[in-house]
N, C-alpha and C positions, 0 to 999 in steps of 0.2 A: 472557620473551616476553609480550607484552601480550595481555590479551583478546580485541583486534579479530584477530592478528595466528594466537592459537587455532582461534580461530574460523575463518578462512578459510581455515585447515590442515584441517580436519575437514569440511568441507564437500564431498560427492562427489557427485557427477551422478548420477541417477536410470542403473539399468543395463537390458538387454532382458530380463534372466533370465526376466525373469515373464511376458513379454509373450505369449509362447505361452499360457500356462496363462489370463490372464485373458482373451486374445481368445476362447480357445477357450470359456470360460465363459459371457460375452456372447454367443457366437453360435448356445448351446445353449439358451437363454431362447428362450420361445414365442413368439417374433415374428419375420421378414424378418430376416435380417444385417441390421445397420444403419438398422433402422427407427427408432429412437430417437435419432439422429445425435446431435449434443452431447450427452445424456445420458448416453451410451454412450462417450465421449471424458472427460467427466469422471470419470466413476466409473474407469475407466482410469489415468486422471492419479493420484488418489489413489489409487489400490492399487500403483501404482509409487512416488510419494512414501515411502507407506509401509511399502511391501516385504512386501507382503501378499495374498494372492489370496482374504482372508477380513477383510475391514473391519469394522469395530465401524461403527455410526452415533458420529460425532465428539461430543467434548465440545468445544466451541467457548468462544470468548473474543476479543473486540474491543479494542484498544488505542487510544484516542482521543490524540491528541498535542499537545499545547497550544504555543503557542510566537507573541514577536513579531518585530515587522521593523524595521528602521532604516530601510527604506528607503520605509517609509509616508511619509516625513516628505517624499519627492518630489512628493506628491498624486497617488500609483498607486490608489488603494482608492476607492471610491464611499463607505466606512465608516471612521468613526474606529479607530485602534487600540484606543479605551477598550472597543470589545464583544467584544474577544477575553477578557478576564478577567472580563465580563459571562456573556458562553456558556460558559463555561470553570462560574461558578458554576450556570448555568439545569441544564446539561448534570449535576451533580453532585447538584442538587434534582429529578433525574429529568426534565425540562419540557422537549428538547431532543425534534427528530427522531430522533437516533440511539438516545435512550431508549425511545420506544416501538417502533420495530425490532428492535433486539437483545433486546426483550423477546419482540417476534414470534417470535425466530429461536430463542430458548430460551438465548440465550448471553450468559456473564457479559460486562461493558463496566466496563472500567477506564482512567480519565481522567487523562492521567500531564501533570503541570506540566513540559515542558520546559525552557520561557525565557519566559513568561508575564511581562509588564513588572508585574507589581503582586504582592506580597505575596500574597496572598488569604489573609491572617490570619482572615477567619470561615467560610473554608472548611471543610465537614464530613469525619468524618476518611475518607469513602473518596475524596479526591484520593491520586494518588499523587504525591509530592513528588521531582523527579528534575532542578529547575529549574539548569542550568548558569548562564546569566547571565539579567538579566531583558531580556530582548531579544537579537537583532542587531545590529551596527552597520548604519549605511549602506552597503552593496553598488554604490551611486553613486560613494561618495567613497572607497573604498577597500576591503579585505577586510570578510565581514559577520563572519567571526569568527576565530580561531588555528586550526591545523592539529590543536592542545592541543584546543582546547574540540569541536571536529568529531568527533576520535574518543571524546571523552571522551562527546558524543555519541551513537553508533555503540554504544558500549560500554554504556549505559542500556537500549537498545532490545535490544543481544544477551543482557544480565542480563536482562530481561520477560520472552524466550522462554525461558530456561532455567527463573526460576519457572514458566510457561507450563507446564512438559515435569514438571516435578515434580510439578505438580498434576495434571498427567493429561489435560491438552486437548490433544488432535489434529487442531483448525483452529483457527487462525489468521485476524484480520480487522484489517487499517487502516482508522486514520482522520485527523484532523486538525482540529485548530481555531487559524488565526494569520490576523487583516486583514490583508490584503497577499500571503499566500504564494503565489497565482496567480506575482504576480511574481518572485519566486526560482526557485520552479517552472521556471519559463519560462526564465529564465536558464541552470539546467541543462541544460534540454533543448537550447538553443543551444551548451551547450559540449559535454555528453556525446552528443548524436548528430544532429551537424551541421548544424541548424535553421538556420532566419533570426528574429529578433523580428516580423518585418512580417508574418512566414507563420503562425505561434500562437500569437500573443500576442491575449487576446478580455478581451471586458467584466468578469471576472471576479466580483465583487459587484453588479456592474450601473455600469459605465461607459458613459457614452456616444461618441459614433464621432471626436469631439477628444480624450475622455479615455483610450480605447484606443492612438491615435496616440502620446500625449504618453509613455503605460506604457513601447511600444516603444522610443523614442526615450532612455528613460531603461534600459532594460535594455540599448539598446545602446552604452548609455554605461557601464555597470558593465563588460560584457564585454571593453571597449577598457581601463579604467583597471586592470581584474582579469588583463590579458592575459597578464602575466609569471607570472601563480601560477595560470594555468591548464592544469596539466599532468599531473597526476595525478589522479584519482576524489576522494582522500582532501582535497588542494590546489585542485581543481577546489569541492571540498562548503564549504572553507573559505571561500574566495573568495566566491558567489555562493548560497549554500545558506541554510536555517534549521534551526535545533536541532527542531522538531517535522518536518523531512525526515529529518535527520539520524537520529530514533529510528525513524523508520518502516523505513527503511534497516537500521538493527543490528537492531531485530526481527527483519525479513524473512531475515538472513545468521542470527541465532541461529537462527530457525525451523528454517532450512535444514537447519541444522547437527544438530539434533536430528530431523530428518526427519518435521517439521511442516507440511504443506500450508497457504501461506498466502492469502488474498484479500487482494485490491489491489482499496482503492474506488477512487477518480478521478483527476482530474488531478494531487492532489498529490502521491497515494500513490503514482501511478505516477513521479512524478519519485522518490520515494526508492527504489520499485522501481530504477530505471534507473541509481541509486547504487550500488545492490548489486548490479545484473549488471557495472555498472563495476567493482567491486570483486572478483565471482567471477563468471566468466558459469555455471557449473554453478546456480548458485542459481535461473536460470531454470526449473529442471525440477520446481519445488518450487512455481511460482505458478500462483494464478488470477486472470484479471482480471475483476473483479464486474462494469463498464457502462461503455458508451461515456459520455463527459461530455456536457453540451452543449457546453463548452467547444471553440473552434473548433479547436483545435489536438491536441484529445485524439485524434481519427481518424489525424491524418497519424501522431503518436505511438507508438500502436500497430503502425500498418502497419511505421515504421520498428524494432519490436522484434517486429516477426512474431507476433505474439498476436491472438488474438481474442475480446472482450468476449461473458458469459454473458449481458447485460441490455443494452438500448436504452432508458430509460427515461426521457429528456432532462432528466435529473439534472444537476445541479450544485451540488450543497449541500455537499459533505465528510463529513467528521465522521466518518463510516465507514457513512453509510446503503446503498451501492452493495454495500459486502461484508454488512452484516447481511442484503439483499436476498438476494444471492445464496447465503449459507449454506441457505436454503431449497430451493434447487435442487442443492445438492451433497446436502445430504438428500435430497433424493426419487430421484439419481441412482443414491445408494447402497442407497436400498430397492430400487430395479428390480434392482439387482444382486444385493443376499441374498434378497431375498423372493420374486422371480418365478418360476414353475416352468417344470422346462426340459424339451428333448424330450426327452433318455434320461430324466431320470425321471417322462415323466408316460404315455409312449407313444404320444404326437400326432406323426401323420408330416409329416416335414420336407418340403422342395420335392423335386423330382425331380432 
């Protein structure tokens, strides 16, 4: 039995056992019930993630995922594919946004080559080298990759989080760097949860309102030529997906699987999220989502996976800035939780 196949055997739904014990704990802090609204829902989330009613504050870790497209080659990107293996190096000389964030957040950022079109032969050695092909195929002209290379995929991103779990991190963050992947992105979401292109398909690097058109027209042209092999998560990922979705995706299910709380930056990572609730929907109970995108299609997105973003911050960058953001806030959730004093132990009377 394969990896993926492990993997999504091990993988169990958060249960209520605890839920008495942690609501009752929240609700004995000095404050109103539910004064603290999301604060008080996160810190929640993770203590069931992690089956605990006594949290450590998290050793964090961000997964940046590299990866190109074939289907760049339609003029979907406002940017050449040549600055994916540009950012890909900025991003490893520290120079990138997601570098100074994840520095903010206290949490290590490790920048994995998934299908990166270029060698990076002067790469320094903290890339991690995990590259399946150098690219995707075209997703217009036919599959962007094997059902082979998809989980082989899947299976990069479930090895991350098992290092992940060895080394002792207990959040988990996506991220992403590939010109183009708005458009696969977008793709998935029209196969795995029954979108239109015309309805989220947005500028992505900054297209303008013929170039957004022309994107649509071309994903709805993948989805018509990819129709026969859109039938499964796994067949679905093949067809229309990329290998830097693809690892965000086997993260997210290893995460799970070790019962790792993970955050989901943006538009892209939530298309791999949406792979892996396609793949197990239990691994739902194991995310967070770091911030609405600007991205037009990221709201309807969510609503159709019933979550609701910790951050509004009309982001749309990637990389994994959305989740190093919100690591701050699962911090400070979880100090409300250990450190605040409560009313049986301090003797402050409660409401009437």
């Amino acid at each position: 039995m394969t990896t993926l196949e492990n993997t999504l055997k091990t993988i169990l739904p958060t249960t209520d056992i605890l839920d008495g014990k942690i609501q009752a704990h929240l609700d004995d802090l000095t404050k109103p019930k539910g004064s603290l609204g999301t604060l008080e829902d996160i810190a929640a989330a993770y203590c069931k993630a992690r089956g605990t009613v006594a949290p450590a504050l998290p050793r964090k870790r961000i997964y940046c995922f590299g990866g190109d497209h074939g289907v760049v080659a339609e003029g979907i990107s406002a940017f050449p594919a040549t600055v994916t293996p540009q950012m890909v190096m900025n991003m490893l000389h520290g120079g990138a946004a997601i570098n100074v964030l994840a520095k903010h957040a206290e949490s290590d950022l490790v920048i994995v080559d998934m299908g990166v079109n270029d060698p990076l032969e002067d790469a320094p050695e903290n890339l991690c080298r995990r590259k399946i092909r150098s690219g995707t195929d075209n997703m217009a002209t036919g599959p962007a990759m094997t059902e082979t290379d998809a989980r082989k995929a899947l299976e990069v991103g479930i090895e991350l989080a098992a290092e992940a779990a060895a080394d002792g991190i207990t959040l988990l963050g996506t991220g992403d760097m590939g010109i183009g992947n708005t458009t696969p992105s977008t793709a998935l979401y029209c196969a795995l949860l029954d979108c239109t292109p015309q309805d989220i398909t947005d500028r992505g690097t900054g297209l303008d309102d013929e170039g957004v058109q022309h994107k649509a027209a071309v994903i709805t042209k993948a989805l018509e030529i990819n129709a026969d092999r859109i039938t499964t998560p796994l067949s679905t990922l093949a067809a229309v997906g990329g290998f830097e979705i693809a690892g965000i995706a086997g993260l997210i299910l290893g995460g799970a699987a070790h019962r790792i709380p993970i955050i989901v930056d943006g538009f892209i990572s939530t298309a791999g999220a949406t792979v892996a609730i396609a793949l197990c929907p239990g691994v739902k109970d194991y995310l967070l989502f770091s911030h609405m995108s600007q991205e037009q299609g990221h709201a309807h997105i969510l609503s159709k996976l019933d979550v609701a973003p910790i951050l509004n911050l009309g982001l749309r960058l990637g990389e994994g800035t959305g989740a190093a953001l919100a690591m701050g806030i699962v911090d400070a959730a979880l100090k409300i939780y250990n450190e605040m004093a409560t009313f049986s132990g301090t003797g402050i009377s409660e409401k009437d």
